[in-house]
Backbone as JSON Lines, residues from 0, in Angstrom:
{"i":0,"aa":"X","n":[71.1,-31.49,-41.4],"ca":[72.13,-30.49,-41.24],"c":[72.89,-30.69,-39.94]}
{"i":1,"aa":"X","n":[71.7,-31.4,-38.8],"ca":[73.11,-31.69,-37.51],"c":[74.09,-32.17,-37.91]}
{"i":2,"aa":"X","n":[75.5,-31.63,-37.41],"ca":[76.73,-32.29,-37.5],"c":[77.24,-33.54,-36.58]}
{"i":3,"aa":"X","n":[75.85,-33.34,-34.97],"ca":[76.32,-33.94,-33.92],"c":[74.99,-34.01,-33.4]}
{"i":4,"aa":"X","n":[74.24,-35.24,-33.4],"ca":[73.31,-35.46,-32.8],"c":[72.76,-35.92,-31.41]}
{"i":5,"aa":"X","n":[73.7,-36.82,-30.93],"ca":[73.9,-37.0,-29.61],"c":[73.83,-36.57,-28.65]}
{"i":6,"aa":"X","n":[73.1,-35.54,-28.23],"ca":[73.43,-34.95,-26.6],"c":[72.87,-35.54,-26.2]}
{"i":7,"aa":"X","n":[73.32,-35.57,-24.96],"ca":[72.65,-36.48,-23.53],"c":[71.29,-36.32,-23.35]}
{"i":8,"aa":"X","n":[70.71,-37.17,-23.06],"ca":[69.21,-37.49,-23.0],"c":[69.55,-37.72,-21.1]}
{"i":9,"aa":"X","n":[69.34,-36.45,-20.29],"ca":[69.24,-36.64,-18.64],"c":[67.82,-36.76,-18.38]}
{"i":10,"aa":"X","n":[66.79,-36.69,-19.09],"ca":[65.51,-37.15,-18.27],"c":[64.88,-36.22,-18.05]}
{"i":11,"aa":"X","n":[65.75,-34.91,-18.54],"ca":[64.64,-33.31,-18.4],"c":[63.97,-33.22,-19.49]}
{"i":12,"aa":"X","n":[62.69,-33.11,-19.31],"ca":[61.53,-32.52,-20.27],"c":[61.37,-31.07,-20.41]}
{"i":13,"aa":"X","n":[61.18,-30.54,-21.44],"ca":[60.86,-28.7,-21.45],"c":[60.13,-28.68,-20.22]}
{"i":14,"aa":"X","n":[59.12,-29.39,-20.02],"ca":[57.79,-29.05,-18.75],"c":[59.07,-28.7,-17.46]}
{"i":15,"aa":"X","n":[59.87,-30.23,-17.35],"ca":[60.58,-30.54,-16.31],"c":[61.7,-28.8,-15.93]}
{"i":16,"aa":"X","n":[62.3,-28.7,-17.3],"ca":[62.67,-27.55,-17.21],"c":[62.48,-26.13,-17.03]}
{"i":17,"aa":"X","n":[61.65,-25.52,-17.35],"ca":[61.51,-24.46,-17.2],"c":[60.93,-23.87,-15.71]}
{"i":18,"aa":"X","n":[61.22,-24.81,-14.52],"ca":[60.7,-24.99,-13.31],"c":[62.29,-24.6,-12.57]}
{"i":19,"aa":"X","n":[63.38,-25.41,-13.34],"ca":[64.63,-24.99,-12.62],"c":[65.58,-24.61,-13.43]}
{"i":20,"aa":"X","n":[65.69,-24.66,-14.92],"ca":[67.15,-24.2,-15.88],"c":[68.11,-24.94,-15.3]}
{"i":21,"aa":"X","n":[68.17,-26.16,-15.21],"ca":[69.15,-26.49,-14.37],"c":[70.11,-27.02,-15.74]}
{"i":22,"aa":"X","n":[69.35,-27.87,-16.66],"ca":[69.9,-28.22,-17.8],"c":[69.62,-27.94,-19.29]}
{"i":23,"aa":"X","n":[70.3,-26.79,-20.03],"ca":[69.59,-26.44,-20.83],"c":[69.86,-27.12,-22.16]}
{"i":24,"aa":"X","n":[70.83,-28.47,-22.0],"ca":[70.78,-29.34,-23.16],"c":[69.22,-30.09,-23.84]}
{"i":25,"aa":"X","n":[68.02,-30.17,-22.97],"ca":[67.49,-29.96,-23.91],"c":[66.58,-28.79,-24.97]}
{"i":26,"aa":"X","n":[67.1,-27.69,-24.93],"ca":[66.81,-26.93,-25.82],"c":[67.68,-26.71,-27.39]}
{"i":27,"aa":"X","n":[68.19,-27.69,-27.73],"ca":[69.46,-27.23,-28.63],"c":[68.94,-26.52,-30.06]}
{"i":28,"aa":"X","n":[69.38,-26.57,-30.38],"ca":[68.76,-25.19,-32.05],"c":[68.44,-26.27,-33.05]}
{"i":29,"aa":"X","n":[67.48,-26.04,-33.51],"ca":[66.9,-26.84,-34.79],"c":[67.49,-27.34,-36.09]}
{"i":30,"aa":"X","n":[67.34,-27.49,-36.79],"ca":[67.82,-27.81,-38.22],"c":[68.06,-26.85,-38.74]}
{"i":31,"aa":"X","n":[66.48,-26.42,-38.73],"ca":[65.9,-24.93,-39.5],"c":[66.56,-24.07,-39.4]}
{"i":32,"aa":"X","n":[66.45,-23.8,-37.91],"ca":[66.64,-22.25,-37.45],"c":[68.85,-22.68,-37.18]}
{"i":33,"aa":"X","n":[69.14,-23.81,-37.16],"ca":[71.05,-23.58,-37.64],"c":[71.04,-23.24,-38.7]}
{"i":34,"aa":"X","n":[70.79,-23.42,-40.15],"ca":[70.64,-23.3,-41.33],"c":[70.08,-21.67,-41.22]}
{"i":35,"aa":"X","n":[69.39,-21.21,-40.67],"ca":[68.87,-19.77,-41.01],"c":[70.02,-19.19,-40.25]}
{"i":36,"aa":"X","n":[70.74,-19.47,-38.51],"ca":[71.7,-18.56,-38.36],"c":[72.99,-18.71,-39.1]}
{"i":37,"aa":"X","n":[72.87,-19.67,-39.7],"ca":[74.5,-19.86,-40.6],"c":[74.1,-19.0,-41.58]}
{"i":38,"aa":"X","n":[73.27,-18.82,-42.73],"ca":[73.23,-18.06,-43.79],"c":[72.96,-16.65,-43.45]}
{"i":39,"aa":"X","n":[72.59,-16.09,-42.22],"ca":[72.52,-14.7,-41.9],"c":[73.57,-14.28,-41.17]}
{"i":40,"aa":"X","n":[73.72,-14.79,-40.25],"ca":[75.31,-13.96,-39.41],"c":[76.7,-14.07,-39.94]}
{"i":41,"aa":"X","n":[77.24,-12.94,-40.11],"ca":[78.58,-13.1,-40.94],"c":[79.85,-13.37,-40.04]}
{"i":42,"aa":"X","n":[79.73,-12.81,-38.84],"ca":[80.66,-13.09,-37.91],"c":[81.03,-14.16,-36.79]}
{"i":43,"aa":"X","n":[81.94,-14.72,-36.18],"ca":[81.75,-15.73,-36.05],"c":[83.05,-15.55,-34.78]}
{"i":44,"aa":"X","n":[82.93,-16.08,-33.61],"ca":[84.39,-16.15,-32.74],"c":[84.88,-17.62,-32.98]}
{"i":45,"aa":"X","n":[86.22,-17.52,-33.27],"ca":[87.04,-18.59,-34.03],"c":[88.35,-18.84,-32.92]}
{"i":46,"aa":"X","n":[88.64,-19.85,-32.22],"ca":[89.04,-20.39,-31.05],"c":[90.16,-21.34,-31.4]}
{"i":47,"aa":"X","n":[91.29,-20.98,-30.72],"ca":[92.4,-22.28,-30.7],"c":[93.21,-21.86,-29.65]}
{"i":48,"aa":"X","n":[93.91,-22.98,-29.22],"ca":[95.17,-22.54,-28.51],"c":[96.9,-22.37,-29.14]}
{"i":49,"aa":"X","n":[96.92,-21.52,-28.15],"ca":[98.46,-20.92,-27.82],"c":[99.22,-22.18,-27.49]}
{"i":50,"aa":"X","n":[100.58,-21.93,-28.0],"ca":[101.82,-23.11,-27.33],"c":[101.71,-23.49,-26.23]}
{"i":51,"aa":"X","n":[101.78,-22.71,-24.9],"ca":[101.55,-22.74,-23.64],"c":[99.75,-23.6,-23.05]}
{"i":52,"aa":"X","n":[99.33,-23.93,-24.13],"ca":[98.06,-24.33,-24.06],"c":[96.37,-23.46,-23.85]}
{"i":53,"aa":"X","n":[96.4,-22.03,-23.31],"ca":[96.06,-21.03,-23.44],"c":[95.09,-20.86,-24.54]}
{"i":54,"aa":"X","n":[93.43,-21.18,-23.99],"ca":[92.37,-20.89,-24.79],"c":[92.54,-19.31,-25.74]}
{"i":55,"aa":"X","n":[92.13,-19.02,-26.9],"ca":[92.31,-17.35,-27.19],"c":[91.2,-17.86,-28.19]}
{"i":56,"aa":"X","n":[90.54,-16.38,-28.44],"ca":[89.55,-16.02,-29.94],"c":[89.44,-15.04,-30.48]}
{"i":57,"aa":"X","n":[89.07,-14.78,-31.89],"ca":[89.06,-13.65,-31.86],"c":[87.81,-13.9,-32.83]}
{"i":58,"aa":"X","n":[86.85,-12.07,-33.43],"ca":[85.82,-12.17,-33.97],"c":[86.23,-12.09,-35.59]}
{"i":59,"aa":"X","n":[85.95,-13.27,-36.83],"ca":[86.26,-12.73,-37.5],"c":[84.97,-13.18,-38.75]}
{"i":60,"aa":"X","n":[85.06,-12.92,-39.91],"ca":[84.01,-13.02,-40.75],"c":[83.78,-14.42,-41.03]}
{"i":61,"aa":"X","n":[83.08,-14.97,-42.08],"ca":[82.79,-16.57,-42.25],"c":[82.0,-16.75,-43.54]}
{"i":62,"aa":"X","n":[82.38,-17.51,-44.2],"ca":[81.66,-18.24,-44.88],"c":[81.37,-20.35,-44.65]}
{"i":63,"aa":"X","n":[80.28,-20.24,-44.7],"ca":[79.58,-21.48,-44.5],"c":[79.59,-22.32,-45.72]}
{"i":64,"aa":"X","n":[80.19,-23.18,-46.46],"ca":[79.83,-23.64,-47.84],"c":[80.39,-25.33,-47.4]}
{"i":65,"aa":"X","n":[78.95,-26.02,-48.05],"ca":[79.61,-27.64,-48.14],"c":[79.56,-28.26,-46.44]}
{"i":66,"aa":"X","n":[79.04,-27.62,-45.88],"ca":[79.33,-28.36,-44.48],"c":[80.87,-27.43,-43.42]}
{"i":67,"aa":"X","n":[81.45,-26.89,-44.01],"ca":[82.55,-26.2,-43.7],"c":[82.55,-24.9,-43.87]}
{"i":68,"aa":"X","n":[83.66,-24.12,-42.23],"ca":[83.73,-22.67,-42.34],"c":[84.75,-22.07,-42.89]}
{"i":69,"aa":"X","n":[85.13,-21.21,-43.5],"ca":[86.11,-20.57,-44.16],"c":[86.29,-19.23,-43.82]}
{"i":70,"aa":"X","n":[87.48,-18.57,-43.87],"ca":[87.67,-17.8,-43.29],"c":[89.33,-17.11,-43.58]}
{"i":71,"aa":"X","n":[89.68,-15.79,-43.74],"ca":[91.16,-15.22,-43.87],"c":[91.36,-14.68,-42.81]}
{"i":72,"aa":"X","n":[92.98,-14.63,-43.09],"ca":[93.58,-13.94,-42.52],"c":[95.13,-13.28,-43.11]}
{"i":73,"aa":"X","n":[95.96,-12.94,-42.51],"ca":[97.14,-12.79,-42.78],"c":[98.14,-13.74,-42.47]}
{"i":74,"aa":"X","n":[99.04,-14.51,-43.0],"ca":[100.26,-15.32,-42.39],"c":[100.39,-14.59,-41.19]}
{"i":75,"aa":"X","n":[100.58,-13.73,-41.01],"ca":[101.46,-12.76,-39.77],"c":[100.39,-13.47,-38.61]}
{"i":76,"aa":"X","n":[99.3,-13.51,-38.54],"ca":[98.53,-13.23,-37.82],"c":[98.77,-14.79,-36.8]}
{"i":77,"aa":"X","n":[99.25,-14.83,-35.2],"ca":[99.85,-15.77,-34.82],"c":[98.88,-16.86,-35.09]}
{"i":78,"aa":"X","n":[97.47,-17.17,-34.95],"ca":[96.84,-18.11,-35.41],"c":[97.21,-19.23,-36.13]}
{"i":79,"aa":"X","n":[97.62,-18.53,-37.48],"ca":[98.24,-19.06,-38.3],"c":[99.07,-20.76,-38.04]}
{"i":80,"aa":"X","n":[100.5,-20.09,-37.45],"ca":[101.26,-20.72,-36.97],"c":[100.9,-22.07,-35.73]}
{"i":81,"aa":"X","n":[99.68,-21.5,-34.9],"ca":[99.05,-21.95,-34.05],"c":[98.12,-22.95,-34.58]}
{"i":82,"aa":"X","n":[97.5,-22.84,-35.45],"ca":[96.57,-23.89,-35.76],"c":[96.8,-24.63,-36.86]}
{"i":83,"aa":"X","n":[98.23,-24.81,-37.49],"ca":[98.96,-25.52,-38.03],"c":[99.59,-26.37,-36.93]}
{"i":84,"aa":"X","n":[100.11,-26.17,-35.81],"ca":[100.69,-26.86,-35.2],"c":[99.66,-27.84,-33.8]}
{"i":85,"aa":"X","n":[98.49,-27.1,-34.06],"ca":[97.25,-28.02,-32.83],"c":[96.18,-27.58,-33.61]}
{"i":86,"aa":"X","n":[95.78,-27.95,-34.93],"ca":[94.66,-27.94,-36.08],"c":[93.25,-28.02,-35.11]}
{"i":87,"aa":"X","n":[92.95,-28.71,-33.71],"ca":[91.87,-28.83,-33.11],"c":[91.55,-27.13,-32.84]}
{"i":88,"aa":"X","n":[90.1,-26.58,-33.32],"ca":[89.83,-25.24,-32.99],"c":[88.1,-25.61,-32.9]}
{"i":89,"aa":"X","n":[87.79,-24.35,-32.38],"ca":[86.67,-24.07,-32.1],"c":[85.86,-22.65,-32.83]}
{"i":90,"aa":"X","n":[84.47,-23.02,-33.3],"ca":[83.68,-21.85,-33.84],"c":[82.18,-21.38,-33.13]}
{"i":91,"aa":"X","n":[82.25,-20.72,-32.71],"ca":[81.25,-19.8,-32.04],"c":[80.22,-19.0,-32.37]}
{"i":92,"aa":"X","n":[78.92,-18.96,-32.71],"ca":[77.84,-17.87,-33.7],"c":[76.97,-17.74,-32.83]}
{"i":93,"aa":"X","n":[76.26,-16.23,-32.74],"ca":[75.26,-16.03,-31.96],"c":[74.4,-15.38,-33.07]}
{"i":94,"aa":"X","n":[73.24,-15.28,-32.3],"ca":[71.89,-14.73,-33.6],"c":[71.87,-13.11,-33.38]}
{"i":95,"aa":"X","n":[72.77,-12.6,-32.08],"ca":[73.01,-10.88,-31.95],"c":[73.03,-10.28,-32.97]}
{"i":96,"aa":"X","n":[72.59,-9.55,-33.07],"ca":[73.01,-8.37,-34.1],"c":[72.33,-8.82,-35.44]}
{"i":97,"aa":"X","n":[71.35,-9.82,-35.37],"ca":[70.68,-10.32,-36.6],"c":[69.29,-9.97,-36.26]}
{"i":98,"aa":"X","n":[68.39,-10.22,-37.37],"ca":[66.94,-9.94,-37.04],"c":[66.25,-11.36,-36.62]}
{"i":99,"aa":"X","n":[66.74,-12.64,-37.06],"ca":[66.25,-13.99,-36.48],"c":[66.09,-14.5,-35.42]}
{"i":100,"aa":"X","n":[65.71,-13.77,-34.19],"ca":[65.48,-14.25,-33.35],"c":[66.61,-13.76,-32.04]}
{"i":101,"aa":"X","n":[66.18,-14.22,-30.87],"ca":[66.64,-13.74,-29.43],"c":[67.98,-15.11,-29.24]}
{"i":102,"aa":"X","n":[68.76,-14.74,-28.86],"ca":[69.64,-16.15,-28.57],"c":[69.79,-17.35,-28.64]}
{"i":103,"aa":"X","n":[70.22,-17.41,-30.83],"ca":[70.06,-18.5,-30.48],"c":[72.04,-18.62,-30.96]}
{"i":104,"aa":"X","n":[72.16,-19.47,-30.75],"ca":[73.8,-20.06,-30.83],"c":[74.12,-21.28,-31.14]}
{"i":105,"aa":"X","n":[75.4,-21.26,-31.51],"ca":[75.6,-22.74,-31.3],"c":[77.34,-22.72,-32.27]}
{"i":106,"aa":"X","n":[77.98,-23.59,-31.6],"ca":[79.14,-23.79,-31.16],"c":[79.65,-25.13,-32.09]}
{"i":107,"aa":"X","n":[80.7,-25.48,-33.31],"ca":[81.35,-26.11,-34.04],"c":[82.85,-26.63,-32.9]}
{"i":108,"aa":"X","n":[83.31,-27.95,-33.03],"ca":[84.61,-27.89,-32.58],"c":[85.2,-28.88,-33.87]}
{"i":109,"aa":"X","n":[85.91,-28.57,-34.43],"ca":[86.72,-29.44,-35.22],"c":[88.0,-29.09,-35.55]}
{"i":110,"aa":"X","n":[88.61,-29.46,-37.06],"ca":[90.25,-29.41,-37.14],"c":[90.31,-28.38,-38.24]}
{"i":111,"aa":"X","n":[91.34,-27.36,-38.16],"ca":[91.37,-26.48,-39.26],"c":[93.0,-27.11,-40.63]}
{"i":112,"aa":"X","n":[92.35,-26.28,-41.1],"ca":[93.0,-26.24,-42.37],"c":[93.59,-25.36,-43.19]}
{"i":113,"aa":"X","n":[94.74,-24.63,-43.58],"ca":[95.57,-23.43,-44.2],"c":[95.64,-24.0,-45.72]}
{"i":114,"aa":"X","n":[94.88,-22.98,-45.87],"ca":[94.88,-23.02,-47.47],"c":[95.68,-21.65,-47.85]}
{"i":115,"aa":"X","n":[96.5,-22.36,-49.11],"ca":[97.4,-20.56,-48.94],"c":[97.3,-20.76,-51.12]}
{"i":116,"aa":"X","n":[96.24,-21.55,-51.36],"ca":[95.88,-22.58,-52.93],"c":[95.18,-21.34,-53.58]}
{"i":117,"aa":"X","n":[95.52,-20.64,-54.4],"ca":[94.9,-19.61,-55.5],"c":[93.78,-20.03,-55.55]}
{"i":118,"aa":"X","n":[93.04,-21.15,-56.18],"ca":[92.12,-21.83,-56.58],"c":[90.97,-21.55,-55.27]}
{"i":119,"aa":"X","n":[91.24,-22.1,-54.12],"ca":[90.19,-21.69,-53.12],"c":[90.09,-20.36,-52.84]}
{"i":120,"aa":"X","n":[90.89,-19.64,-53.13],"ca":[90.86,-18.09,-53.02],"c":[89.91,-17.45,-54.41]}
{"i":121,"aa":"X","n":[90.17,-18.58,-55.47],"ca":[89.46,-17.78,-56.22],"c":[87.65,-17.74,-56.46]}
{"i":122,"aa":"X","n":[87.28,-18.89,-55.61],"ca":[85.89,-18.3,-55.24],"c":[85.67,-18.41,-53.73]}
{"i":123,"aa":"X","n":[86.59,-18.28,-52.88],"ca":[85.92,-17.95,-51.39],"c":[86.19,-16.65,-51.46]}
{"i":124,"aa":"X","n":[86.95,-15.75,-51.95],"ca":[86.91,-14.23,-51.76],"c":[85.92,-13.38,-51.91]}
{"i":125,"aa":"X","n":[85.48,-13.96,-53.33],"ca":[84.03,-13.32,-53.81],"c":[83.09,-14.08,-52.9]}
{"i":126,"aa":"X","n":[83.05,-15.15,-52.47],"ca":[81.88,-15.51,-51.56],"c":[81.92,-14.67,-50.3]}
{"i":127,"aa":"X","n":[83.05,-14.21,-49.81],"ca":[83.19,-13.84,-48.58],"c":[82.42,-12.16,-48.79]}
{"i":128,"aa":"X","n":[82.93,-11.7,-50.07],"ca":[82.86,-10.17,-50.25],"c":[81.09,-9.69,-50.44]}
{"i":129,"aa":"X","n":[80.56,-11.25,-51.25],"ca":[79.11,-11.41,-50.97],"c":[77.98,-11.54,-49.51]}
{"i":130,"aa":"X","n":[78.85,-11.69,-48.38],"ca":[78.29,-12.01,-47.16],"c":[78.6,-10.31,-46.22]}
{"i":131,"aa":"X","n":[79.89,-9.92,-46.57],"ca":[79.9,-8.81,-45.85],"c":[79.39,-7.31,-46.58]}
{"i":132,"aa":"X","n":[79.28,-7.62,-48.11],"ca":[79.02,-6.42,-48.81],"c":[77.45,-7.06,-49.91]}
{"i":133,"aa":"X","n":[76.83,-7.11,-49.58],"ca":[75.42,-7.32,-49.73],"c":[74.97,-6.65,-50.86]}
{"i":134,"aa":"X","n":[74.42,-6.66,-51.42],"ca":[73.83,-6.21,-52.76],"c":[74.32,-5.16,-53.2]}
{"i":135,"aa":"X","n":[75.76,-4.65,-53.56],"ca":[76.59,-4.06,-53.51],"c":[77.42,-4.77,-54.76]}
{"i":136,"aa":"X","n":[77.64,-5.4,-55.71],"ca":[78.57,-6.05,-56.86],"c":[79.44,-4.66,-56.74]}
{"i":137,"aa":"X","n":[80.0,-3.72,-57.02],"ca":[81.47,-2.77,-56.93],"c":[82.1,-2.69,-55.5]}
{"i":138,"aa":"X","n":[81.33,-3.01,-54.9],"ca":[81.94,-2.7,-53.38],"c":[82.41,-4.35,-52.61]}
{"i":139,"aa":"X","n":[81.58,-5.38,-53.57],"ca":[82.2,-6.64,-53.65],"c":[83.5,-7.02,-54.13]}
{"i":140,"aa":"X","n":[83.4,-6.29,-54.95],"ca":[84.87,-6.32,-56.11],"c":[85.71,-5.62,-55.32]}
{"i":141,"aa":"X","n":[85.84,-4.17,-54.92],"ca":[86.62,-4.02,-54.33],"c":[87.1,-4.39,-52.98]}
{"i":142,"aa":"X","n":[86.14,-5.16,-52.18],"ca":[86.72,-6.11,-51.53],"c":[87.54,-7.41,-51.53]}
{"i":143,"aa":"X","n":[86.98,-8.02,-52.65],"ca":[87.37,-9.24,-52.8],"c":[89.01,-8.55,-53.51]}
{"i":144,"aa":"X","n":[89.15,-7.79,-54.53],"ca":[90.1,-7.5,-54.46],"c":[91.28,-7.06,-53.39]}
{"i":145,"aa":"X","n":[90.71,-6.25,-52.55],"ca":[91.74,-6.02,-51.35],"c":[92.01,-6.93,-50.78]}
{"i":146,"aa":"X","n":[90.92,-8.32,-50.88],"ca":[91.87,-9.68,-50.14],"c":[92.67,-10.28,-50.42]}
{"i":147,"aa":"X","n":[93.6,-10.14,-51.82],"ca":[94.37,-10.52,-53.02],"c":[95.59,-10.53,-52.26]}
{"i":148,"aa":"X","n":[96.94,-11.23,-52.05],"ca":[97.64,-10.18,-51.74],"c":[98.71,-11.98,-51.21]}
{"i":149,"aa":"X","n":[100.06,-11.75,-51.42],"ca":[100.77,-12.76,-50.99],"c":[100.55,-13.84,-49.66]}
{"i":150,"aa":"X","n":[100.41,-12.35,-48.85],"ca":[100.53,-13.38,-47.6],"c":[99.45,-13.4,-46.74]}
{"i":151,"aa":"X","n":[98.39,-13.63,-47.67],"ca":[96.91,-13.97,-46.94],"c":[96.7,-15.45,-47.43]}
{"i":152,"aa":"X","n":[96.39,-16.41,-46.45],"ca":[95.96,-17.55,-46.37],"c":[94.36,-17.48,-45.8]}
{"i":153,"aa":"X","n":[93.87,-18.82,-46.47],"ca":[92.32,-19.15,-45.99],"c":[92.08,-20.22,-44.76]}
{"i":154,"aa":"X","n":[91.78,-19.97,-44.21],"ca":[91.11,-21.26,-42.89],"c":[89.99,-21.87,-43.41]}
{"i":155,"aa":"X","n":[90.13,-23.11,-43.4],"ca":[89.38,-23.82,-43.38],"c":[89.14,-24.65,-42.24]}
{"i":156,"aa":"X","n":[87.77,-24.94,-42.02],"ca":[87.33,-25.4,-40.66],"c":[86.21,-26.52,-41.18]}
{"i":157,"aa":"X","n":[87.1,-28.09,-40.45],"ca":[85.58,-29.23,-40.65],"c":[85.62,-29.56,-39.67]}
{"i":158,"aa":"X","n":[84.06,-29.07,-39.26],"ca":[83.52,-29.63,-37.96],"c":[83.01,-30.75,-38.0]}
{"i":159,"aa":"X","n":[82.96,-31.35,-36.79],"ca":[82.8,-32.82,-36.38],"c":[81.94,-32.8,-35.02]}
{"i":160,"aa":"X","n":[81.78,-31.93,-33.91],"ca":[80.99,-32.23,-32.91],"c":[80.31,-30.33,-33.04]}
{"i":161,"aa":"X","n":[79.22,-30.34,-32.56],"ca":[77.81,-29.45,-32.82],"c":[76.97,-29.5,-31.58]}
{"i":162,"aa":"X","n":[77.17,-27.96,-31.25],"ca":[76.66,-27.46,-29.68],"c":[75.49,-26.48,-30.03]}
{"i":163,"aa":"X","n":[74.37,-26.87,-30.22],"ca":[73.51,-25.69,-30.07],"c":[72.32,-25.06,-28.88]}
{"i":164,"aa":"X","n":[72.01,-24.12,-29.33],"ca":[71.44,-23.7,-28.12],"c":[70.37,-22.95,-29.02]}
{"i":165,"aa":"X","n":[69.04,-22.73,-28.14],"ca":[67.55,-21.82,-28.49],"c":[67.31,-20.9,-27.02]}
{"i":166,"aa":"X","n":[67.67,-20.05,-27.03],"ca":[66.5,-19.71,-25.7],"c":[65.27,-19.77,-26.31]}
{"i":167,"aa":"X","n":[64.72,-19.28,-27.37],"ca":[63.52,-19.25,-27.86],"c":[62.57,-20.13,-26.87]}
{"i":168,"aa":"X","n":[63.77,-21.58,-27.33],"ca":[62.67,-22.08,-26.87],"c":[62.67,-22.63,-25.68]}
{"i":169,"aa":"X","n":[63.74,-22.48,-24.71],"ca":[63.72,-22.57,-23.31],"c":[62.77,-21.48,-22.77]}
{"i":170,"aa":"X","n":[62.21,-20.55,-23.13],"ca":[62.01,-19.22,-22.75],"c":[59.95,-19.45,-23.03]}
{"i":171,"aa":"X","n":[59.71,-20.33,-23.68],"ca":[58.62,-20.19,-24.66],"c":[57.57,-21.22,-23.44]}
{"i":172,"aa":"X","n":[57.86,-21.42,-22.1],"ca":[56.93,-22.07,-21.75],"c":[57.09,-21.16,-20.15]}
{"i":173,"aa":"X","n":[57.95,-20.63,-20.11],"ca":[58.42,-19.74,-18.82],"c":[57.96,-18.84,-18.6]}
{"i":174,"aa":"X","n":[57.32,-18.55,-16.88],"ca":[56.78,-17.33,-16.69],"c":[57.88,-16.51,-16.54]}
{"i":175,"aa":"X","n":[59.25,-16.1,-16.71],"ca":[59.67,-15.03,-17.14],"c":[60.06,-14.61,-18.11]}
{"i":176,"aa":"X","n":[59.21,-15.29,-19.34],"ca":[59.45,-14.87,-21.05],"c":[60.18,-15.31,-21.68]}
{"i":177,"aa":"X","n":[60.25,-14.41,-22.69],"ca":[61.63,-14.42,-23.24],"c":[62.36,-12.9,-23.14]}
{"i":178,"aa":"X","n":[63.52,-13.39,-24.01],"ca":[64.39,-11.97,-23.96],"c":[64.04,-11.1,-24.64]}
{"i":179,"aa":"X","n":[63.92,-9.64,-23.88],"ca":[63.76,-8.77,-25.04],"c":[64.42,-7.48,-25.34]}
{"i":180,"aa":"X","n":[66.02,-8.11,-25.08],"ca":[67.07,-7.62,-25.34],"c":[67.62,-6.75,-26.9]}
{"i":181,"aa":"X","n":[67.83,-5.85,-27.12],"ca":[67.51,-5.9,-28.17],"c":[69.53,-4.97,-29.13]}
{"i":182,"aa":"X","n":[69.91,-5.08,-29.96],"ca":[70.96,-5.01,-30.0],"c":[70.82,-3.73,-31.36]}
């Protein structure tokens, strides 16, 4: 399931680490546990720049299918326009607000894609209406229906480089714990 296997190998060991946090590339998130926060967290901060070059994000819902994130919006919505014209964006997930665990994250950068194609609308809506409205089939429908509508386009997002992170398990050899932050 890594998209990006490569991080730097600096010579810190967990032992080595948890003495200074100086580098927490080697803790990055598992197979497992990316695969468990992709299928549980629905929300996601979704990243591109402005004309002026100007990082911006905002929080919006997600579906995960095939290796790729998906995602609506409105034409209106300046994004749009923005990531048609510099397709390089960024995706953001934390394990907050989920029951899987204390911080774990991890970070997509790749090129998006405007789908404005009936056809992908006609099963990412219901997939989407399945992730935010949960065992609910009428309250699916009437979502997926309210996403119907001229001037809503889909994002599509294929990532290519893969940032993850565990405190779990930075945290799991440390005399000051882990987090027990709780949301």
């Amino acid at each position: 399931m890594c998209l990006l296997v490569g991080l730097p190998d600096w010579g810190v060991t967990k032992d080595d680490y948890v003495a200074s946090y100086d580098d927490v590339s080697v803790f990055h998130l598992s197979d497992d546990r990316e695969l468990t926060l992709l299928n549980t967290q629905t929300e996601c901060t979704f990243m591109w720049t402005t004309s002026t070059g100007d990082p911006v994000g905002v929080i919006m819902n997600f579906v995960f299918d095939k290796g790729r994130f998906w995602m609506t919006c409105t034409r209106r919505r300046k994004r749009v326009p923005a990531i048609e014209a510099r397709p390089r964006v960024a995706v953001a997930i934390s394990s907050r607000g989920t029951n899987i665990g204390f911080s774990q994250s991890i970070t997509y950068k790749g090129d998006a894609i405007v789908h404005e194609d009936p056809e992908v609308a006609g099963w990412f809506y219901p997939a989407l209406a399945a992730r935010v409205r949960p065992g609910d089939p009428e309250k699916q429908a009437a979502f997926a229906s309210h996403l119907e509508g001229p001037d809503r386009v889909i994002i599509e997002i294929v990532p290519d480089t893969r940032i993850g992170f565990d405190s779990e398990a930075m945290f799991a050899n440390s005399p000051a714990g882990g987090s027990t932050t709780r949301v």
